[in-house]
C-alpha positions as CSV (number, residue, x, y, z in Angstrom):
1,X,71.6,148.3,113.2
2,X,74.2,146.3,115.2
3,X,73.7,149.2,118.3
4,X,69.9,148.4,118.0
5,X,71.3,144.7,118.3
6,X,73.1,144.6,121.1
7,X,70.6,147.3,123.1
8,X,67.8,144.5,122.3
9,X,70.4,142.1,123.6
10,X,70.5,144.0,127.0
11,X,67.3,144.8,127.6
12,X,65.9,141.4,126.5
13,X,68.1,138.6,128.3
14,X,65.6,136.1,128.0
15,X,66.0,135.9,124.4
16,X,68.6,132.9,123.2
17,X,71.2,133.9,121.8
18,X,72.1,131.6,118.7
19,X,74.1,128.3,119.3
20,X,77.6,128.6,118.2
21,X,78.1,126.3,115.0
22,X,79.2,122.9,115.2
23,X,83.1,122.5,114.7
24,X,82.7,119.5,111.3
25,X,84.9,116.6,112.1
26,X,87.6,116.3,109.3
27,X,89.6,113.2,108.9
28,X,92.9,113.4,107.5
29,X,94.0,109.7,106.8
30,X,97.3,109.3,107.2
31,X,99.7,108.8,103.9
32,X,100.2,105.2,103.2
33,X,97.2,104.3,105.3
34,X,94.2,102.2,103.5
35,X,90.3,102.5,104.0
36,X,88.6,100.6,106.1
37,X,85.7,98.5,104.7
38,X,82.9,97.6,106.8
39,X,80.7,95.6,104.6
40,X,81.8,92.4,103.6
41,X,84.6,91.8,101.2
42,X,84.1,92.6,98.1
43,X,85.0,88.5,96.9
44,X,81.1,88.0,95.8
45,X,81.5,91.0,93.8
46,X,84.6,90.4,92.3
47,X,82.9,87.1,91.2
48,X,80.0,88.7,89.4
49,X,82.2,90.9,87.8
50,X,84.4,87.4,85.6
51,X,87.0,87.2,87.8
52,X,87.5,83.3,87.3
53,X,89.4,80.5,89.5
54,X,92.8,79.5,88.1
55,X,93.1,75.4,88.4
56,X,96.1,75.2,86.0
57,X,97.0,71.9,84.7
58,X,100.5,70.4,83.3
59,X,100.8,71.2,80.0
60,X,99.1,74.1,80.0
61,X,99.1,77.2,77.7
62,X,101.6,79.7,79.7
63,X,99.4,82.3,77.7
64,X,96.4,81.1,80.1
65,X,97.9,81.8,83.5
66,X,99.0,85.7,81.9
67,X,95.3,86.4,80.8
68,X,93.7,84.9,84.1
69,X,96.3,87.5,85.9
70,X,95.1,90.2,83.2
71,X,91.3,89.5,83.6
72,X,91.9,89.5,87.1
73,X,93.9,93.1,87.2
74,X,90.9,94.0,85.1
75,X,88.2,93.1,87.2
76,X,90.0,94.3,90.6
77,X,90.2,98.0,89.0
78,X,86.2,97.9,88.2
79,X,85.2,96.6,91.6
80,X,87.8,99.4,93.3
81,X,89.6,97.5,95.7
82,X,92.4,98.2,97.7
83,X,95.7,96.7,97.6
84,X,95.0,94.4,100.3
85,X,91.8,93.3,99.1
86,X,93.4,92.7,95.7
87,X,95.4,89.9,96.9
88,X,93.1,88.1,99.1
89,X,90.8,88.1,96.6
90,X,93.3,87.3,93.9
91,X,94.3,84.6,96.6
92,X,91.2,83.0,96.6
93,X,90.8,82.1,93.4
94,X,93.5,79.9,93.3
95,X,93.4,76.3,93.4
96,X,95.1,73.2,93.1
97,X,98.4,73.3,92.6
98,X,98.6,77.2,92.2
99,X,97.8,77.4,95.5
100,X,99.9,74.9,97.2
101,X,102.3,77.3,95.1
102,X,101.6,80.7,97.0
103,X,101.3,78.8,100.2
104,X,104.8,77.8,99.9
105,X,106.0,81.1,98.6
106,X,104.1,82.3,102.1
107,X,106.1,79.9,104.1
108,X,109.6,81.4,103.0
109,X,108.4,85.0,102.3
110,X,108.1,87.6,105.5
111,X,104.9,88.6,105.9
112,X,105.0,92.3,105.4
113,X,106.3,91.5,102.2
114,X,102.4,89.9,100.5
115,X,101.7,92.8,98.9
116,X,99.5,93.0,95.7
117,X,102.4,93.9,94.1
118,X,104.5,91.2,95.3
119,X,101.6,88.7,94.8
120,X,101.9,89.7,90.7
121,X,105.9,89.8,90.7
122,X,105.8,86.7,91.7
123,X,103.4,85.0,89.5
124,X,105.1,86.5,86.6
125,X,108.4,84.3,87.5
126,X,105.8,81.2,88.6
127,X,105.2,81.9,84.9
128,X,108.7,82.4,82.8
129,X,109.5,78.8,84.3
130,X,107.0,77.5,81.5
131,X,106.2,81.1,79.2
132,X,108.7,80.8,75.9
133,X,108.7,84.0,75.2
134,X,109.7,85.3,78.8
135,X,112.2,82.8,79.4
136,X,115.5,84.2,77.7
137,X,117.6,81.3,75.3
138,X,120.9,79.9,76.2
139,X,122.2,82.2,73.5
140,X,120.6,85.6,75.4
141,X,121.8,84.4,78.9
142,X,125.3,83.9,77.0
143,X,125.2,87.5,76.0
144,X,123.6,89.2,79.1
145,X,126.5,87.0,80.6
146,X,129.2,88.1,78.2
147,X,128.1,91.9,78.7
148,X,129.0,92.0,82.1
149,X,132.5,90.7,82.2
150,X,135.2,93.1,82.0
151,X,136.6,93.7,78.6
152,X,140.1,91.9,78.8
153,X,137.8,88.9,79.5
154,X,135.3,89.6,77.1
155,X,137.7,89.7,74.4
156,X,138.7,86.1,75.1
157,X,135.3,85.1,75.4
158,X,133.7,86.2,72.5
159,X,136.3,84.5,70.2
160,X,135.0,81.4,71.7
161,X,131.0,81.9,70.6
162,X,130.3,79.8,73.4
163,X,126.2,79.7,73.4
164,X,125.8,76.8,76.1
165,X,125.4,79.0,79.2
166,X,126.7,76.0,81.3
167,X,130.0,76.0,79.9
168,X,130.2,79.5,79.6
169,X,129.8,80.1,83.0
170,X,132.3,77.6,84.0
């Protein structure tokens, strides 16, 4: 058959011989490198979706800020966005004084440091200023203290039962 083929080939050279396939484009994205979106940002979305504004208020529940970040984690994963998109849009719904906040933490912070990441590190110590049960007692800092002095010191210290971090430290 393939003689036959190739005889028909030579004898016939008006027939067209077949196009060669089309080489498929792949692209390998490079590790470490994000998508690019063209639609608009997905901040609409994320709206629909509960993500809520956080306007906190003095005296408020520390247990509020944690479940805004929650909810907010939550509703980033549903909507699939990517790191970057995570933090403006986690950005953008601050207000007030939570705001003034990250633009200050901004103002001191390199830029290639706002990550999503960093964004959520750092609300976490915004919170332990006001959160009781993340901010450790004078009597914890004493013993975190305590546990990392040599022992001859230790010793010394720990007949005292000092709990006032202040004077301990001194």
């Amino acid at each position: 058959m393939n003689e036959w083929f190739i005889e028909y080939l030579r004898t016939n050279p008006v027939v067209q011989k077949p196009p060669p396939p089309a080489p498929q484009l792949v692209h390998d994205m490079p590790q470490g490198t994000e998508p690019v979106r063209t639609g608009k940002p997905p901040v609409d979305k994320f709206r629909k979706y509960g993500a809520e504004e956080f306007r906190p208020i003095v005296g408020d529940d520390p247990e509020r800020a944690e479940f805004w970040l929650e909810n907010t984690i939550r509703v980033l994963d549903k909507v699939s966005c990517t790191p970057t998109e995570c933090l403006k849009c986690a950005v953008s719904l601050l207000k007030d004084i939570a705001y003034q906040w990250w633009n200050t933490i901004t103002s001191v912070v390199p830029r290639e440091n706002f990550t999503w990441e960093f964004f959520q590190i750092e609300f976490r110590k915004k919170l332990s200023k006001y959160a009781r049960e993340w901010v450790p007692t004078e009597a914890d800092m004493c013993k975190r203290f305590e546990e990392g002095l040599n022992e001859g010191i230790k010793l010394l210290i720990g007949i005292l039962e000092l709990r006032e971090f202040v004077v301990l430290a001194d």
